[in-house]
C-alpha positions in Angstrom: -79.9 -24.3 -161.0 -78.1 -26.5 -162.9 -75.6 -29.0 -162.2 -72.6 -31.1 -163.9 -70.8 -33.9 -162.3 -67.4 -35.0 -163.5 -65.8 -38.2 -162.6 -61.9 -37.1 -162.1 -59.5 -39.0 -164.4 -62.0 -41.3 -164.9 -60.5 -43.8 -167.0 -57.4 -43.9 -164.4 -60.0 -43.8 -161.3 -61.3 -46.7 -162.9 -58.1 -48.8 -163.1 -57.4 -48.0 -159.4 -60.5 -48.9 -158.2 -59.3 -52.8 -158.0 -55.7 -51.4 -157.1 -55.3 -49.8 -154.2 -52.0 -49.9 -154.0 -51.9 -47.3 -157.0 -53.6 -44.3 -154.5 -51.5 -41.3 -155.0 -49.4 -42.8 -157.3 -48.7 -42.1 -161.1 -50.8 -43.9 -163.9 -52.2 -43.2 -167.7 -54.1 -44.8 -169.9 -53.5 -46.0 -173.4 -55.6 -46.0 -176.4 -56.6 -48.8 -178.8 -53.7 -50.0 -179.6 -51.6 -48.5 -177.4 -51.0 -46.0 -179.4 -51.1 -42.5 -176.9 -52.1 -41.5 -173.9 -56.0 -41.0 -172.9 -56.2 -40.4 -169.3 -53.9 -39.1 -166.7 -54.0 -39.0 -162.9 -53.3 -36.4 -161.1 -49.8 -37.4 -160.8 -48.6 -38.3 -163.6 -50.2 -34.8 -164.9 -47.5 -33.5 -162.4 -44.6 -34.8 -163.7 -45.2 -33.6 -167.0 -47.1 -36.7 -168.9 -49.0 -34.7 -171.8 -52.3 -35.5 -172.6 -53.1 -37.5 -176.3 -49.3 -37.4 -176.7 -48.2 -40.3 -178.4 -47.0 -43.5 -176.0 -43.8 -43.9 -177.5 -42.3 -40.5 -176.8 -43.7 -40.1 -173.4 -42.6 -43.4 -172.7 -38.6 -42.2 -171.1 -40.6 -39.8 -168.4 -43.3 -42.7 -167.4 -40.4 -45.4 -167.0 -38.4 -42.9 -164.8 -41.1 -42.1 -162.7 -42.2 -45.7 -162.6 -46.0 -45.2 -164.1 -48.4 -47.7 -163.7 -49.5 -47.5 -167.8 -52.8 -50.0 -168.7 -54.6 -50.2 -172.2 -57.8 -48.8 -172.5 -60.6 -51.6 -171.0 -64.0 -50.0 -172.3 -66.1 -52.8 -170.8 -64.7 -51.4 -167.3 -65.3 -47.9 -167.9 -68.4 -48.6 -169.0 -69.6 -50.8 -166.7 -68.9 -48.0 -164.1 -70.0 -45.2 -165.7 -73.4 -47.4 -165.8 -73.4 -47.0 -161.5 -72.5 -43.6 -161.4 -75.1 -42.5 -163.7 -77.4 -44.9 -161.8 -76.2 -43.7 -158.4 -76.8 -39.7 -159.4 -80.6 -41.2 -160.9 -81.0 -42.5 -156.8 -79.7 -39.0 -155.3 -81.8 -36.7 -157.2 -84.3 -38.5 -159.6 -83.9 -40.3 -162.8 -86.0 -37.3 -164.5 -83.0 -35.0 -163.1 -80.1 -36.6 -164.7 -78.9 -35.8 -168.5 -75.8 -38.3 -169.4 -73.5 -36.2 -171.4 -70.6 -38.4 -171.9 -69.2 -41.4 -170.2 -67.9 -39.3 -167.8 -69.9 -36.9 -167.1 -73.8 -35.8 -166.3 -75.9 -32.6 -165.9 -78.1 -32.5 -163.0 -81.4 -30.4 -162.7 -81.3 -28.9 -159.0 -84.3 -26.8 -159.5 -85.7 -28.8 -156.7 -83.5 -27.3 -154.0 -83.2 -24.1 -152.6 -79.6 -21.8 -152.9 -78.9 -21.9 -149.5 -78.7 -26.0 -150.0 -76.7 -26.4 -152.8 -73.8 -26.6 -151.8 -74.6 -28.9 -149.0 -76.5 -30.9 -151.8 -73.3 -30.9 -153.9 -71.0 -32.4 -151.1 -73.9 -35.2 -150.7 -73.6 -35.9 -154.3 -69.7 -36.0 -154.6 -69.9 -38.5 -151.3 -72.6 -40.7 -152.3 -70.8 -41.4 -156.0 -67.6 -42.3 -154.2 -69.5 -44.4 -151.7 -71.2 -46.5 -153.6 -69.2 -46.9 -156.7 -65.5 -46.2 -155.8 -65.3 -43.3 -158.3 -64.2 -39.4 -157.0 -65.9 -37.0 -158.9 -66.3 -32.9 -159.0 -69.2 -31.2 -159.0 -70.4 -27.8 -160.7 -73.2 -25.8 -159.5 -74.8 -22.5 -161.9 -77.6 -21.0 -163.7 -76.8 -22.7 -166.7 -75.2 -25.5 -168.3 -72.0 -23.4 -169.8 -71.8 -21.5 -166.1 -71.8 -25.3 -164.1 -69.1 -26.1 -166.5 -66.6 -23.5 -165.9 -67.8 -23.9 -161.9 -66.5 -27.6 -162.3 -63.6 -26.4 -163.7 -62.7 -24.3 -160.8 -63.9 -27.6 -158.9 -61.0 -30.0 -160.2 -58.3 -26.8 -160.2 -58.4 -26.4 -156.6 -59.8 -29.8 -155.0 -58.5 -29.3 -151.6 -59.7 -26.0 -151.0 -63.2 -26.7 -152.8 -64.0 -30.3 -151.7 -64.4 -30.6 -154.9 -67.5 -28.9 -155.6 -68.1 -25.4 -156.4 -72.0 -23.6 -156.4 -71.7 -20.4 -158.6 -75.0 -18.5 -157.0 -74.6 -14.8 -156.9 -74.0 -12.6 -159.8 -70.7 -12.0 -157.7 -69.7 -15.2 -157.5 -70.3 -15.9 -161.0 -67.6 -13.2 -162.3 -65.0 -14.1 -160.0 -65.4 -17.4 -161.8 -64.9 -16.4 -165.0 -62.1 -13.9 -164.4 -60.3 -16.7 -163.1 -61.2 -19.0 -166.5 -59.2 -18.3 -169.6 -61.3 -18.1 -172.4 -60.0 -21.5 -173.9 -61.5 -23.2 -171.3 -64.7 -22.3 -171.5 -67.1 -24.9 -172.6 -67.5 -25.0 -176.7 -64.6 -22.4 -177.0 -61.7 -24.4 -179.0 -58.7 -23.1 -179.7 -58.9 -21.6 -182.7 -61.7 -19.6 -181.6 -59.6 -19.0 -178.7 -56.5 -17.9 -180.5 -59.0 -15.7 -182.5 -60.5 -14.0 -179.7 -56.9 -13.0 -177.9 -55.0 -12.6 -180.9 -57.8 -10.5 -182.5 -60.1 -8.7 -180.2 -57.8 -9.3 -176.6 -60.3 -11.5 -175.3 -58.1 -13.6 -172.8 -61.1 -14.4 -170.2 -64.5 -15.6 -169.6 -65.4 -12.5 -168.0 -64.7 -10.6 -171.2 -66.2 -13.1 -173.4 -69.6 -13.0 -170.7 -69.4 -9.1 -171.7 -69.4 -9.2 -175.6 -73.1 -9.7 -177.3 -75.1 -12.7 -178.8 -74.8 -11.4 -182.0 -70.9 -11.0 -181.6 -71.2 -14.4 -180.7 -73.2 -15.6 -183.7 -71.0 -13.4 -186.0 -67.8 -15.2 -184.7 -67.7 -18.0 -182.8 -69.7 -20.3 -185.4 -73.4 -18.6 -185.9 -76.4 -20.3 -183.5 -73.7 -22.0 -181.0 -71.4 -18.7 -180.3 -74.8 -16.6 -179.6 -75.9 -19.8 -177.1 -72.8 -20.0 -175.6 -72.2 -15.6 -174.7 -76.1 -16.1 -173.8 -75.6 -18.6 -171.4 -72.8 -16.4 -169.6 -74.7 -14.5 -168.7 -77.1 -16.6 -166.8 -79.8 -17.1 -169.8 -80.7 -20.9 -169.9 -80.7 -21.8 -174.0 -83.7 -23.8 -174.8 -81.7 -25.0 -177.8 -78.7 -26.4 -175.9 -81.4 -28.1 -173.4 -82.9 -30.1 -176.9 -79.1 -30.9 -177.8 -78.3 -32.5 -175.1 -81.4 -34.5 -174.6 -80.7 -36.0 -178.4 -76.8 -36.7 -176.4 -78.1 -38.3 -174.1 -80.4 -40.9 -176.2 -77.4 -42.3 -178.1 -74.9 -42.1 -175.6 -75.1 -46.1 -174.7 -74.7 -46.3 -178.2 -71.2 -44.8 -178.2 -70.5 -46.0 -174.3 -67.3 -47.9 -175.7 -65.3 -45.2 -177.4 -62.6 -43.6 -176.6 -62.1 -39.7 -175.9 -59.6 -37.6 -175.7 -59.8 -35.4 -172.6 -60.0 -37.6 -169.2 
């Protein structure tokens, strides 16, 4: 089985680690430059703050809800993303651990049996925020694609999940995706999205799980579209495994850059 964990709002988690005071409150983070908005908090996605929105126009809603608003401090974020990636390398083995992003890391679970993933995935999710301050989410499934839309699920519904969510019965899995609209499935943007509802009324990840590879290949950008409807269906993609492996060894390179997504 595999894993992903994802640090929630992590650019924002980061700026209230040394702020307490800011727990349950609104906050965003700025780009370089100040120029829009990077990260969000949980609150401040309440009230309406849009994400990559430029500063200046979202600036009348973050004053009347009294927003904490920093600029971006990469050397913080990466500084911390350095201990989680560190702490997940103590919990399960540094062989386990894949960095994806600054934010996020697949995990090989292989190593435990089903009826302790979940269990496993709760020690995980406590162990991060023990040691480094940082709440994160935690996807369990087959594959790669799967773990993502789990952790999806994961971050839509924190109470009731804890925050973690094991995908390990075929049933399981297509409640999942019948719940995921097809834009947010992993590698789907949305103008593959807009092309699969507008075209072929393909509004889920259900339906997407039930087309074929070479549907995928045909239209969803050759090699990656048949890797991604493959890996729906449970089938582990050798190719996507190399891919991230060749992430991971330049990540530290690109540690201090922004993205637009937190």
């Amino acid at each position: 089985m595999k894993a992903i964990v994802d640090c929630n709002s992590f650019y924002c988690s980061c700026e209230r680690l040394f702020r307490p005071h800011l727990d349950d409150k609104p906050v965003v983070v700025l780009s370089n430059n100040d120029g829009c908005i990077i990260s969000r908090s949980d609150e401040a996605k309440q009230i309406g703050v849009e994400m990559a929105g430029p500063y200046f126009k979202a600036k009348p809603l973050i004053e009347k809800h009294n927003v904490a608003t920093f600029s971006s401090n990469y050397n913080l974020y990466g500084d911390l993303s350095w201990r989680v990636m560190e702490t997940l390398r103590t919990v399960v083995g540094k062989e386990n651990v894949e960095v994806y992003s600054v934010d996020e890391a697949f995990l090989n679970l292989e190593n435990f049996t089903n009826d302790d993933l979940y269990k496993v995935s709760l020690h995980i999710r406590e162990t991060v925020e023990q040691w480094t301050g940082i709440k994160v989410s935690v996807g369990v499934a087959p594959t790669k694609v799967l773990s993502k839309v789990a952790n999806h699920l994961a971050k839509k519904n924190k109470i009731a999940t804890q925050c973690c969510v094991v995908l390990d019965t075929k049933e399981k899995i297509n409640i999942a995706l019948q719940k995921t609209p097809v834009g947010d499935v992993w590698g789907v943007g949305r103008q593959y999205a807009n092309k699969l509802r507008d075209e072929w009324g393909i509004y889920d990840a259900l339906q997407l799980q039930q087309l074929s590879e070479a549907f995928g290949k045909k239209h969803l950008g050759g090699v990656v579209g048949e890797r991604l409807i493959r890996e729906l269906k449970g089938i582990v993609s050798n190719e996507m495994e190399d891919e991230l492996v060749n992430k991971n060894d330049c990540y530290y390179q690109n540690v201090w850059q922004p993205c637009y997504r937190y």
